[in-house]
C-alpha positions in Angstrom: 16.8 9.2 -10.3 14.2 7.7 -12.6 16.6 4.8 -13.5 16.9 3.7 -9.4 12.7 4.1 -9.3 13.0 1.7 -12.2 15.0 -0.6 -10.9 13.3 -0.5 -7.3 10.1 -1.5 -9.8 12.0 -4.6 -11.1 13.1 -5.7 -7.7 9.3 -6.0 -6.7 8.6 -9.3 -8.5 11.4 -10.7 -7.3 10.7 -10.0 -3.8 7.5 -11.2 -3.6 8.9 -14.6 -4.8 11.2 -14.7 -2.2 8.7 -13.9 0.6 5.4 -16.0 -1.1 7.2 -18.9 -1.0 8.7 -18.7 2.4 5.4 -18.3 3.5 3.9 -21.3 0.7 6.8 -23.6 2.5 5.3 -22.6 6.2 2.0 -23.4 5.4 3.1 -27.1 4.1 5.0 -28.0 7.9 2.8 -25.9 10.0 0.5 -28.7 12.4 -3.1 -28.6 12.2 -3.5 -28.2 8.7 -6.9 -28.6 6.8 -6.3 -32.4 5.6 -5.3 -32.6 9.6 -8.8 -31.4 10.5 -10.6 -32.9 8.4 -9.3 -36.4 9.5 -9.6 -35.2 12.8 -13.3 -34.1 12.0 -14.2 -37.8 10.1 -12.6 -39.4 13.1 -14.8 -37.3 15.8 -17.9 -38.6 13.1 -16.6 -42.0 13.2 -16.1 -41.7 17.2 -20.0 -40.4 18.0 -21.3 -43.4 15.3 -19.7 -46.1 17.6 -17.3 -47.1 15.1 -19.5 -48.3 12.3 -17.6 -46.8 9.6 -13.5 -48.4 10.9 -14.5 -51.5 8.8 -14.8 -49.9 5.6 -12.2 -47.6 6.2 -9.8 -50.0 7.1 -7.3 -50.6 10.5 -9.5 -48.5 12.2 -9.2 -45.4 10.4 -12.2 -43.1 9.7 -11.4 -42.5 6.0 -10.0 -44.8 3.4 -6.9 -44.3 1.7 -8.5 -43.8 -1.4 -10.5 -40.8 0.7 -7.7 -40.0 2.1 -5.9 -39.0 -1.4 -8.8 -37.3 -2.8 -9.0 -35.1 0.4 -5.3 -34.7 -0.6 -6.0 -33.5 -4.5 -8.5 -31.4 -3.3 -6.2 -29.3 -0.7 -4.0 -29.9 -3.5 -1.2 -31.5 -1.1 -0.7 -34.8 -3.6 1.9 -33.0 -5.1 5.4 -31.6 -4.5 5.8 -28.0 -2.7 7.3 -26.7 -5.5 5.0 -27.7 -7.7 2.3 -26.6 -5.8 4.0 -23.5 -5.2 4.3 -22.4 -8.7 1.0 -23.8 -10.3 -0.2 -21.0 -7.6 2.4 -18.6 -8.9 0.4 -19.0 -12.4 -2.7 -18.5 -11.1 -1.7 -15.1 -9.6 0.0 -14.2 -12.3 -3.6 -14.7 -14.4 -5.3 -12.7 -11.9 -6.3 -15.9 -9.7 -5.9 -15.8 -5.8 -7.3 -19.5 -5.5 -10.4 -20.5 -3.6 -11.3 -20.5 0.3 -10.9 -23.6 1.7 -13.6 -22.7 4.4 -15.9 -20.9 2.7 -15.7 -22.7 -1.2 -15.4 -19.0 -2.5 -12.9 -16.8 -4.6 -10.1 -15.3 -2.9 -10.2 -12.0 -4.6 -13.9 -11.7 -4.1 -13.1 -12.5 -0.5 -10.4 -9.3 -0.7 -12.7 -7.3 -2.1 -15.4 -7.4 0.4 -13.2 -7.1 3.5 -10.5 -3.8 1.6 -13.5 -1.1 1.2 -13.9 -1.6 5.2 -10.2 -1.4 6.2 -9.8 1.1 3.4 -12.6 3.7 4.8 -11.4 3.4 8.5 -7.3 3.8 7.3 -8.0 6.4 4.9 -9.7 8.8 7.6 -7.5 7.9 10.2 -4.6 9.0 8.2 -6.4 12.4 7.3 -7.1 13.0 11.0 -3.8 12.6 12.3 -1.8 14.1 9.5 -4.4 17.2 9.5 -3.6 17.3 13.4 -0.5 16.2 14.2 1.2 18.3 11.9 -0.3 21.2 12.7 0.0 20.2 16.6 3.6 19.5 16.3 4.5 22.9 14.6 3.0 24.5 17.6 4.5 22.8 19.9 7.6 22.6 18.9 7.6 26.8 18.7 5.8 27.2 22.3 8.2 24.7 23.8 8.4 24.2 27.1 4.8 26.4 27.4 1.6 25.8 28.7 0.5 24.8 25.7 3.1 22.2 25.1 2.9 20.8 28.1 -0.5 19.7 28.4 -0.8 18.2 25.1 2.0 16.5 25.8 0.6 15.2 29.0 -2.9 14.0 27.2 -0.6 12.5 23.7 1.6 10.0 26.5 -1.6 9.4 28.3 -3.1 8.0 24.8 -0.3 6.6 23.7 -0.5 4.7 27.4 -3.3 3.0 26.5 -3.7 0.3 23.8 -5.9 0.6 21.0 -7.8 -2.9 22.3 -7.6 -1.8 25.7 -9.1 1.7 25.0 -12.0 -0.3 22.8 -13.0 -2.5 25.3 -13.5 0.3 27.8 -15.5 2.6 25.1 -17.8 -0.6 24.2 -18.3 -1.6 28.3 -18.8 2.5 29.0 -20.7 3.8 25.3 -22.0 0.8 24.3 -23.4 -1.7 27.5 -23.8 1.1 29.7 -25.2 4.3 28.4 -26.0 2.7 24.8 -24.7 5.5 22.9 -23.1 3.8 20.2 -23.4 0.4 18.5 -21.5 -2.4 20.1 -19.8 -4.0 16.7 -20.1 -4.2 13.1 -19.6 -1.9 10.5 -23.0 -1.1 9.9 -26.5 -2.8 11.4 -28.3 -5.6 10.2 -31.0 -3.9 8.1 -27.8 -2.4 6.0 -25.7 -5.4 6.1 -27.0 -6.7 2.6 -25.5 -3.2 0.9 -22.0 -3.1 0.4 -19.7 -0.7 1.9 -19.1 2.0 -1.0 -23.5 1.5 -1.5 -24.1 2.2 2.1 -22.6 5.8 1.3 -25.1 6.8 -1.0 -28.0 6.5 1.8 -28.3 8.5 4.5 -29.8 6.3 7.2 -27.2 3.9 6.0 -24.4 7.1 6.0 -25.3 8.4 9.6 -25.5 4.6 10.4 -21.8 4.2 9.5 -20.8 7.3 11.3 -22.3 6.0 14.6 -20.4 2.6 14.3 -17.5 4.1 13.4 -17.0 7.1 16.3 -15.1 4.3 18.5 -13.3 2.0 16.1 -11.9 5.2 14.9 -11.1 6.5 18.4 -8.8 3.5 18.9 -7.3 3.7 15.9 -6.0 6.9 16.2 -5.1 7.1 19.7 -1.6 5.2 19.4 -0.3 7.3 15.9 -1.5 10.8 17.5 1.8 10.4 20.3 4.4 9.1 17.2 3.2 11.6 14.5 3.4 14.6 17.1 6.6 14.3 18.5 7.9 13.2 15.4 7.3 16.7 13.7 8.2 18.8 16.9 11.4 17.2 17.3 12.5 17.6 13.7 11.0 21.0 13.6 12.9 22.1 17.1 16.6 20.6 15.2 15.8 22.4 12.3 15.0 26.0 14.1 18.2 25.8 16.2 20.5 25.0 12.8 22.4 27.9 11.7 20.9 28.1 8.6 17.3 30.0 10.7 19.7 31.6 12.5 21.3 33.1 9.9 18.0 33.7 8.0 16.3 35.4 11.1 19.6 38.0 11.0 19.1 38.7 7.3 16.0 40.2 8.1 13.6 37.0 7.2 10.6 37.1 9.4 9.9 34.2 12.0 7.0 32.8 10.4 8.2 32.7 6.7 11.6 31.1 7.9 10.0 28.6 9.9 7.3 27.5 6.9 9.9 28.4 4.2 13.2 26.7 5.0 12.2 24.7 8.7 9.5 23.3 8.3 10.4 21.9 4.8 13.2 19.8 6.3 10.9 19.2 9.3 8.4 16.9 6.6 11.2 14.7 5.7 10.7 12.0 8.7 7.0 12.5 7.8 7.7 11.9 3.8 9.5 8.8 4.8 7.3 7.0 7.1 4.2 7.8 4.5 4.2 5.0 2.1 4.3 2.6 5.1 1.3 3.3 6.2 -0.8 2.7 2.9 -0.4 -1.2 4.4 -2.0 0.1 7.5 -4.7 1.8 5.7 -5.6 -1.4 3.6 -4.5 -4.1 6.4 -5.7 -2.4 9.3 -5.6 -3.8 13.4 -7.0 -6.8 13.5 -7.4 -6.5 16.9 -9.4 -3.9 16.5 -11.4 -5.1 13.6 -12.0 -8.3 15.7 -13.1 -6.4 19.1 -15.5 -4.5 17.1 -16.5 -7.4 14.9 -15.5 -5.5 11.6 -15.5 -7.4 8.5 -11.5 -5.6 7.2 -8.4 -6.7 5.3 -7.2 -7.6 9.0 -9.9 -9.5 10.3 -9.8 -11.5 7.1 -6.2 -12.6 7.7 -6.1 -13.2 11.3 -9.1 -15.4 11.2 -8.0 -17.8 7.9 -4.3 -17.9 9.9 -6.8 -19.5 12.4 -8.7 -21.5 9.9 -5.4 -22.6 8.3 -7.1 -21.3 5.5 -4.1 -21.3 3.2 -5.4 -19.8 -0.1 -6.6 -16.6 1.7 -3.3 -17.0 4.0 -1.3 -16.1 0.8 -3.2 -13.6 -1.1 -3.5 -11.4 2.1 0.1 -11.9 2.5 0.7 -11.3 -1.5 -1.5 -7.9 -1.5 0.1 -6.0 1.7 3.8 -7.2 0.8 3.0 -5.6 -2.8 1.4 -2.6 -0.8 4.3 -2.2 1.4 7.0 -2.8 -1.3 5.0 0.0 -3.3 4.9 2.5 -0.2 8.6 2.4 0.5 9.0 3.3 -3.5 6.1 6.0 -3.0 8.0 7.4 0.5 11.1 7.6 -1.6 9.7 10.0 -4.5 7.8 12.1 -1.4 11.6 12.7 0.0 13.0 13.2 -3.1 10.3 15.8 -4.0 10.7 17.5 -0.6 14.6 17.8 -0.3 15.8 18.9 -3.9 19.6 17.8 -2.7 18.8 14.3 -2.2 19.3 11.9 -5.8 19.1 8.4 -6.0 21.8 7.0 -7.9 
């Protein structure tokens, strides 16, 4: 078994070639690029000065040709994609994600702002629903077909109805505009915006602060996992009591409860185990949607908006991070099965 985890750590460098420089190749066709704007942009100036400029540029363009290659150097588009590609591959290797072309500032430091948010909100929704649907799903799946079962079931589908956006515009028109219970966006207010995130816990104003912007970000995060995490366990755990294995357990003299938590419910954790690493991408990337309905400054915000910007440097290290964070999970959700199940070996 340790020589497939080894090998599953060699592949990783390779894939991430393979997917960096599918996306590196999309970002080089892809229309409306930032040389594209920023013609567009010279031309809008040249447009609103009445022309003034097309005589220096030459043929009625905005810029010259000589402009028009040092915008290219810059955005680093003089050269092949190859090229390109891998003088960016160097950089990453040395620890370089490459500069904002909106905002003139490092990648990484970019990253490093926006992961604390995305990291806070994933890490707590992943501690609420494992802490309940687990626990929910255990008891659901032995009162079956009870009272109990059936009205959580009823209020799980309902959630899982309702989209996580859909449920945060309704919390900010009812909690926020209406009764003004809550704060409307941000991840903390403006007198604690200068502090960063892991700061703003060491202060209590700051702390209950966070706590009140968070109660609904937090809501619509976890309304959509509660239905999958649930039914996931119960229906696992419901397979496993029926095998013969609890059967013949129960008629060895075994109590219930020990059988269930000793032999059923270990099996029952293996869906669980596997689906675990994944979601260490959503804890770091977060929704976005969410994170741009409630104007919070995440990992998910941050990509969605320089996809926008066409801001390509930011466009690759977000992609670079969660395809290394997700290529680490699945390794991470192998060793939690593994541990789990003593049968199952990777060869």
């Amino acid at each position: 078994m340790r020589d497939y985890f080894i090998r599953r750590l060699l592949l990783i460098p390779l894939t991430l070639f393979g997917i960096t420089i599918i996306v590196f190749m999309i970002t080089r066709v892809v229309p409306g690029g930032p040389l594209e704007r920023a013609l567009m942009e010279a031309q809008m100036v040249n447009a609103g000065s009445g022309g003034g400029t097309s005589s220096m540029a030459g043929q009625g363009q905005a810029l010259s040709e000589e402009q028009i290659q040092q915008l290219k150097e810059f955005y680093g588009f003089d050269k092949p994609v190859l090229v390109s590609y891998f003088s960016w591959l160097g950089k990453v290797c040395r620890g370089d994600l490459g500069t904002s072309y909106r905002y003139q500032e490092s990648v990484l430091w970019m990253v490093g702002q926006a992961l604390p948010v995305s990291i806070y909100y994933g890490i707590i929704t992943l501690i609420i629903t494992y802490g309940i649907c687990i626990p929910l799903g255990i008891v659901k799946a032995i009162k079956h077909r009870t009272f109990i079962d059936t009205s959580t079931s009823i209020l799980i589908f309902a959630g899982y109805a309702i989209p996580g956006y859909v449920l945060g515009s309704i919390l900010i028109l009812l909690f926020s505009v209406k009764l003004r219970w809550f704060p409307m966006s941000g991840f903390v207010s403006l007198e604690y915006y200068d502090l960063l995130p892991w700061e703003a816990f060491f202060h209590w104003e700051s702390l209950k602060d966070i706590i009140m912007h968070s109660i609904m970000p937090l809501s619509c995060y976890l309304i959509g996992s509660f239905a999958i995490t649930t039914l996931l366990m119960k229906n696992h755990l419901m397979d496993n009591l029926a095998a013969d294995y609890m059967r013949t357990a129960v008629a060895k003299g075994v109590p219930f409860k020990k059988a269930v938590i000793t032999h059923a419910l270990r099996n029952s954790l293996i869906p669980i185990a596997t689906t675990f690493g994944q979601n260490i991408v959503l804890i770091v990337s977060g929704s976005f949607l969410i994170e741009f309905l409630f104007d919070v400054n995440g990992f998910g915000l941050l990509g969605i908006t320089a996809i926008f910007d066409r801001d390509y440097p930011v466009v690759m290290g977000v992609i670079f991070l969660s395809s290394l964070l997700l290529l680490l999970g699945n390794i991470i959700s192998d060793f939690l099965v593994a541990m789990i199940d003593p049968r199952i070996r990777f060869n």
